[in-house]
N, C-alpha and C positions, 0 to 999 in steps of 0.2 A: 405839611410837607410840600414844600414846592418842586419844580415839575426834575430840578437837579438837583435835587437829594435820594440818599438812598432811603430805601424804606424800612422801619427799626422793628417790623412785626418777626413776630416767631424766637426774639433776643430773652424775652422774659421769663422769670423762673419757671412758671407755670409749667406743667408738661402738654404739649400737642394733643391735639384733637386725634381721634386713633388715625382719622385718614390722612394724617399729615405726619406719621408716625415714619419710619425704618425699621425692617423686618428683615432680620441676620438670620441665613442659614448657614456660617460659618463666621466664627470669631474674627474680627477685624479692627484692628488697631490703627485709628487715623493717625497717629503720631509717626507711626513705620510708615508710613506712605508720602512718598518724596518725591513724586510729581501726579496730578490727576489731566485725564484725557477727557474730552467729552466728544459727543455727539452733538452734532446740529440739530438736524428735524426731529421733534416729537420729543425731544430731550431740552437742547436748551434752548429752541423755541417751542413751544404752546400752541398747535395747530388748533381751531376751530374744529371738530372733527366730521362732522356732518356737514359743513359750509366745504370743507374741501371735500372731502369723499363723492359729495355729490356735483361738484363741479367735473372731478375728473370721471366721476360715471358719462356726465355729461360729454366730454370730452369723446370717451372710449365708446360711447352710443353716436358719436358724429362717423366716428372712424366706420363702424359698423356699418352703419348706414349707406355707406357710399361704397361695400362692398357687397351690397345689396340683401343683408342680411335686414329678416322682420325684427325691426326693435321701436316701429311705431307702438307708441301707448306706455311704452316700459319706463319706471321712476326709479329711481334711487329710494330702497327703503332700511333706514341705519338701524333697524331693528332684527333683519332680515338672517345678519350672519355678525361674529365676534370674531375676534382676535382668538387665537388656539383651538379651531377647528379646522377638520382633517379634509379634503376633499379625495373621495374612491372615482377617481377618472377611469374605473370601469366601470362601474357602474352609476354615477351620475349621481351620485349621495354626496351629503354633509356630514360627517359626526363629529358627534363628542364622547371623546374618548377616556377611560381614566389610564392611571398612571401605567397598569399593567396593560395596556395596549386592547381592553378589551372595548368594545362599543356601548356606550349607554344610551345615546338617541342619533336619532339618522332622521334626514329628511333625504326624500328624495324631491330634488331639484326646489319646487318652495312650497312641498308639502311633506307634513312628517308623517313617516312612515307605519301601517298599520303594523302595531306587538309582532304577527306570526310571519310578515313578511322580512321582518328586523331578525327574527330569532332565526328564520330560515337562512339568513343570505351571512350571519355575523359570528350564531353562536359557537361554530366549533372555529373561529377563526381570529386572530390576535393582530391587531395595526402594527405593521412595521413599516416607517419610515424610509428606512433604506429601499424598498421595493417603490418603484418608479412608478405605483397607480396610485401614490398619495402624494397628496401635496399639502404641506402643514401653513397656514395660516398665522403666520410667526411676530407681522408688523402692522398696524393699523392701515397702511397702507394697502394692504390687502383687501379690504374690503367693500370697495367697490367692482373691483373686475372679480370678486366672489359674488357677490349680489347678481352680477351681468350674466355671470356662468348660471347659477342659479337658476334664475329664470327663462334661461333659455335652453335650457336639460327640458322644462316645461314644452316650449314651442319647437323642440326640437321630436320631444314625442308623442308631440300633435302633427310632426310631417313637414311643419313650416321652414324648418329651413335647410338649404340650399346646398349643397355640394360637400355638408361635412359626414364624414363618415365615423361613428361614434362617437363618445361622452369627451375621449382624450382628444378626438381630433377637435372636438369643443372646442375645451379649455386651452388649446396651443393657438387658437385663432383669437382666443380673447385677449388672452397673454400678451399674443405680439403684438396687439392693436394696444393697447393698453402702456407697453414699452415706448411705440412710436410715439403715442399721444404724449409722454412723458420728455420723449427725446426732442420732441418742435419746440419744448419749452410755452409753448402758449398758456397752460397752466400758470408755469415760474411767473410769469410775464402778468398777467392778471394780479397773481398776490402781490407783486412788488409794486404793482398799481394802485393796490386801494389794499393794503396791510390791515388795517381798522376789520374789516370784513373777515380775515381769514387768520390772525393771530390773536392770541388768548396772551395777552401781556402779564408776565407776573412779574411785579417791582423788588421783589425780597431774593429772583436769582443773582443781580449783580452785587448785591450787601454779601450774598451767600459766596461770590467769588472771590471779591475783596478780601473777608476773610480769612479764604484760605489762602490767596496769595501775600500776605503780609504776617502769614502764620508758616510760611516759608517753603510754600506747596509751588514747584513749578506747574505751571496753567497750560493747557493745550485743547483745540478745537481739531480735531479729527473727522469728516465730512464728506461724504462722499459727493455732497452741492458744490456748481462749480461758485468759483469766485465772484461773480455781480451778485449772485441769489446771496451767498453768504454775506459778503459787507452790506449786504440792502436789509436780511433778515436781521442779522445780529444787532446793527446801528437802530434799527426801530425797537429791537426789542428791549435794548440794554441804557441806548444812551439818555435817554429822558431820566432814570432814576440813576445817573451815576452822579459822582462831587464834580462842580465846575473844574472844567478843565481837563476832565481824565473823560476818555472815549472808549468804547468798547475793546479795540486794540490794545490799549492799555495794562487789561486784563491778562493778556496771553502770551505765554512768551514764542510758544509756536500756532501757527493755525497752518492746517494741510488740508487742501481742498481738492476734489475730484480722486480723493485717495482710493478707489476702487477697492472698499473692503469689499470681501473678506479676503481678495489676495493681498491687500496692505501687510495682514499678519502673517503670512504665509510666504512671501516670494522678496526678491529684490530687486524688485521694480526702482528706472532711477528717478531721481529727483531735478526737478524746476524750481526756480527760485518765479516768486511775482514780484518783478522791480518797484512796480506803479500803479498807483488806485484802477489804473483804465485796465489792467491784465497785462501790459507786456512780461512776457515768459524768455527767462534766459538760461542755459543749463546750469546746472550747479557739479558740471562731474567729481567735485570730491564732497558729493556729500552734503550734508548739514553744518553749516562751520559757524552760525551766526543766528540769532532770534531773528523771527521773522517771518512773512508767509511766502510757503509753498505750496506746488502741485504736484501729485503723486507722491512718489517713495514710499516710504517701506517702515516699517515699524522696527528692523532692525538697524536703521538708522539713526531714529530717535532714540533708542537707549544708547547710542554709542556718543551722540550729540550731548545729551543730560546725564549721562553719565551713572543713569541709574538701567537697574532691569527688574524684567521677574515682578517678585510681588514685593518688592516697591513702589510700582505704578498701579494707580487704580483707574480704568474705566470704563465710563460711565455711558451707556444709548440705551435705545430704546429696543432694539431688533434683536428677538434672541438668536439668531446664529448669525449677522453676519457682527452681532458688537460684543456680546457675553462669550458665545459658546467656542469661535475660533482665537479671540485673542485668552479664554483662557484654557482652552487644550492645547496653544500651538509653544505662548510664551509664558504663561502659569503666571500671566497678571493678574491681578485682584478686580472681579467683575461688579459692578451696581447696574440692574436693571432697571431701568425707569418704564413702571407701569402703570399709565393714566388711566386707568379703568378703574382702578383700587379706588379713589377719590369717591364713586360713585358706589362701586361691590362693600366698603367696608361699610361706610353709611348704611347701605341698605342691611346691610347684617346688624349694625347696633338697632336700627331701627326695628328689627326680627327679635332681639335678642329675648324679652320676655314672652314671646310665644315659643320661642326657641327652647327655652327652657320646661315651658311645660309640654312641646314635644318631645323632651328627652326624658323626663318625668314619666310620659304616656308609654314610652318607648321599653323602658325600665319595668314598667307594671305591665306590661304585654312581654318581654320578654319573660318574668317572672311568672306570668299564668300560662305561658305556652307552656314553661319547664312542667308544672304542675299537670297540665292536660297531656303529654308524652308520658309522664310516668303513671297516670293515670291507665291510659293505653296499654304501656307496660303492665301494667297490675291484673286485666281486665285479661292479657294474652298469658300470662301467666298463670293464673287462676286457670283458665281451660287448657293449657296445657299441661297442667299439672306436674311443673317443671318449681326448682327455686324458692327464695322464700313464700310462702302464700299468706296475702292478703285477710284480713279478718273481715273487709266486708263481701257481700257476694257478688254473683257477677250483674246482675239485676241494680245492685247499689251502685256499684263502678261506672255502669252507663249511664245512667241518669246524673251521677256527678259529669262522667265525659261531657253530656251532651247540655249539663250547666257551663261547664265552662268552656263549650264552643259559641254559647250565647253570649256569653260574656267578652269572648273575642272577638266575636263577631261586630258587637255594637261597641267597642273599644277601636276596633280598625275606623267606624264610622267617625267617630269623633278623632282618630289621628288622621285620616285622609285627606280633611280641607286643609290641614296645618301641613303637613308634606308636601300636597303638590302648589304652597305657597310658599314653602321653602326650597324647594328646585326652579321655583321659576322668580327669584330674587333679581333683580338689575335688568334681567331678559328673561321676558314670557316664555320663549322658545328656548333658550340654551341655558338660563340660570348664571350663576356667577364665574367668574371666568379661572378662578384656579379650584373648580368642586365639578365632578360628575359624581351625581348625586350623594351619596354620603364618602364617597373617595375623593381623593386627590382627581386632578386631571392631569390629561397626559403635559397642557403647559405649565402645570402650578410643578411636575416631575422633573421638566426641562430647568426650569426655574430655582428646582431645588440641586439640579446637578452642576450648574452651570453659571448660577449668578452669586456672587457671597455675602450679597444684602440688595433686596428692594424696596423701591416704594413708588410713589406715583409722580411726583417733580426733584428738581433737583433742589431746590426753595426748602424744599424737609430738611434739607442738611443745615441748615443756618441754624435751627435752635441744638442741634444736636454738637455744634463747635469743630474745627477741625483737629480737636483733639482728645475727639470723643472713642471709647472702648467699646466696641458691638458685641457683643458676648449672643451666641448662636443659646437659645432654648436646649434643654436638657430633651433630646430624640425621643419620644412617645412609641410605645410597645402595644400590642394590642394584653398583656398579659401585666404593666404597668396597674399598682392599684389606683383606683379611683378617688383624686383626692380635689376636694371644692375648694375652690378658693374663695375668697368672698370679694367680689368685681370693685 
């Protein structure tokens, strides 16, 4: 394959490796989808994810720095905090939460929290979102100025630092620094200097848009990156693996740049035409009338442009609220999440999978001897109550069976223990997989399932799957569903 061809991987019969897979939680029909939107960052470019995170720590530790806050000695650590964890800005905690909003591990600041101070501060109390002491960790992007808060929840309850008054006054000082350091652009500026360093090139998403565009999918680039990031990003990432002659532009019949989601979907903000590679910006007051790129507008302009709406249009980023969850509550568009973490969580789970199984095995024969040692108990209080059917052993026999088969659970817990807390702490020691608190859902794999109607981890998944491929959503699992083995 030379450097302007496309790349012909993921075309062949064979089916996908699971982490290259698409995972429907509502039926979706590529053939009804008659134009697709994307996202720029983290979507249809491939961030390095640790190479930036830790740049813009860096960055947001300069900021800090020079407002005289202690952040000598502090690093960037990408192990530290995940994507779909909740930050309590009152009290200075991390968790991870499941779907019903209850707490399953908290750190405070960048130590986790001992069982009774967890159980004290959490258990009569359920995460709600809408209350302003949380803040949900929704985009990769997050996770540096969570890192920075993190550990400074630490130096802050050591007295070190300076003029801020609580956990929330924190995190509005990190926030802001963090925004600026973002608004200088000296980040942008860096990546577009040396690209190689900070993009994860994958050659199979432009085959993958091809595709769809010659399968008669109008194409659009949706972005909240202004115009130099985006022609600098997309051209490095797209034009080495397209056909001579065709350039990234090519691809798209719209690209909208600086579109301020999440009010794109929501408001009617007006619209700029970009005349010329250099940025010149001219109004467009009637509108969208021509392919082509713009800045700002409005998403109710684009259907009115293409001539489609609703769930005809599917699209596709990476952030779940401001790319999934407002354009599909506001316009009831068809959502795809791109979640890069899956690449890594499903691996590690096939990787689990034969231990996995004989912890559910263990699990099954411990719940089966618990039943036995309750009704055992049963029998035992029966018997001296002299209530019920009575028992034909005595109560001298009953205990001694009890007190067999507390031994028996007892050294049963031993041998399921190493195997559970190796299966909570899959992809990350400290937070485990990122759509599981502990054996539930989490609260993002919830948001995920309300709000996206298929994920996976690139947009490159789509190519073997065709643009006129049927997603058919799994049959919903009950807890009272019988138990039926498939064979893998």
């Amino acid at each position: 394959m030379t450097d302007r061809q496309p790349s012909s991987r993921g075309t062949r019969s064979v089916p996908p490796q699971r982490e290259r897979d698409i995972f429907c939680n509502r039926t979706l029909n590529l053939r009804a989808i008659r134009a697709i939107g994307y996202d720029m960052d983290y979507t249809l470019v491939h961030y390095r994810i640790e190479e930036w995170e830790r740049r813009a720590y860096a960055y947001l530790r300069q900021k800090l720095d020079a407002l005289g806050w202690p952040v000598d000695g502090l690093e960037f650590d990408p192990q530290l905090v995940v994507r779909g964890l909740i930050l309590d800005l009152e009290a200075g905690n991390i968790l991870k939460v499941n779907r019903f909003g209850y707490v399953k591990r908290a750190y405070h600041g960048t130590h986790e929290m001992p069982f009774d101070d967890h159980r004290a501060l959490y258990s009569r109390q359920l995460v709600d979102l809408h209350e302003k002491r949380y803040v949900f960790l929704n985009t990769l992007f997050s996770l540096s100025e969570a890192c920075m808060y993190a550990q400074l929840v630490d130096r802050l309850d050591g007295g070190d630092v300076p003029g801020v008054v609580g956990y929330a006054d924190l995190y509005r000082a990190v926030r802001t620094s963090i925004d600026e350091a973002h608004m200088e652009g000296q980040l942008k500026a860096e990546i577009m200097a040396d690209p190689d360093r900070f993009v994860d090139r994958d050659p199979d998403i432009p085959l993958t848009l091809l595709d769809q565009r010659h399968a008669g999918k109008k194409l659009m680039v949706i972005t909240n990156s202004e115009w130099e990031y985006t022609r600098a990003m997309l051209s490095y990432a797209f034009d080495p693996f397209l056909p001579e002659g065709v350039g990234w532009r090519d691809l798209f019949d719209l690209v909208i740049v600086s579109a301020r989601k999440p009010s794109f979907f929501a408001e009617r903000s007006p619209v700029f035409e970009i005349a010329t590679d250099d940025g010149l910006v001219r109004p467009s007051p009637m509108g969208i009338k021509k392919d082509g790129v713009y800045l700002g507008g409005n998403a109710r302009a684009v259907e009115d442009y293409l001539g489609v709406s609703g769930d005809e249009i599917l699209y596709v980023g990476d952030h779940m609220y401001t790319d999934v969850h407002v354009s599909k509550s506001v316009l009831r568009w068809r959502t795809a999440l791109i979640v890069r973490e899956l690449d890594a969580d499903v691996a590690a789970e096939m990787a689990f999978a034969e231990r996995q199984r004989k912890l559910t095995r263990l699990m099954r024969r411990k719940a089966h001897m618990e039943l036995q040692h309750a009704r055992t108990r049963l029998q035992i209080q029966q018997r001296r109550g002299k209530y019920g059917p009575q028992p034909k052993d005595s109560v001298k026999a009953l205990e001694r069976r009890l007190d067999h088969l507390w031994k028996q659970l007892q050294a049963m817990d031993e041998e399921i223990a190493p195997l559970a807390r190796a299966a909570t702490g899959l992809s990350n020691q400290r937070w485990g997989l990122l759509m599981r608190a502990g054996n539930d859902k989490s609260h993002l794999a919830r948001q995920i399932e309300r709000y996206a109607d298929v994920y996976t981890a690139r947009v490159s998944n789509f190519l073997y799957h065709t643009p006129f491929m049927y997603f058919r959503a799994p049959r919903g699992s009950l807890p009272h569903d019988p138990e039926i083995e498939l064979t893998p």
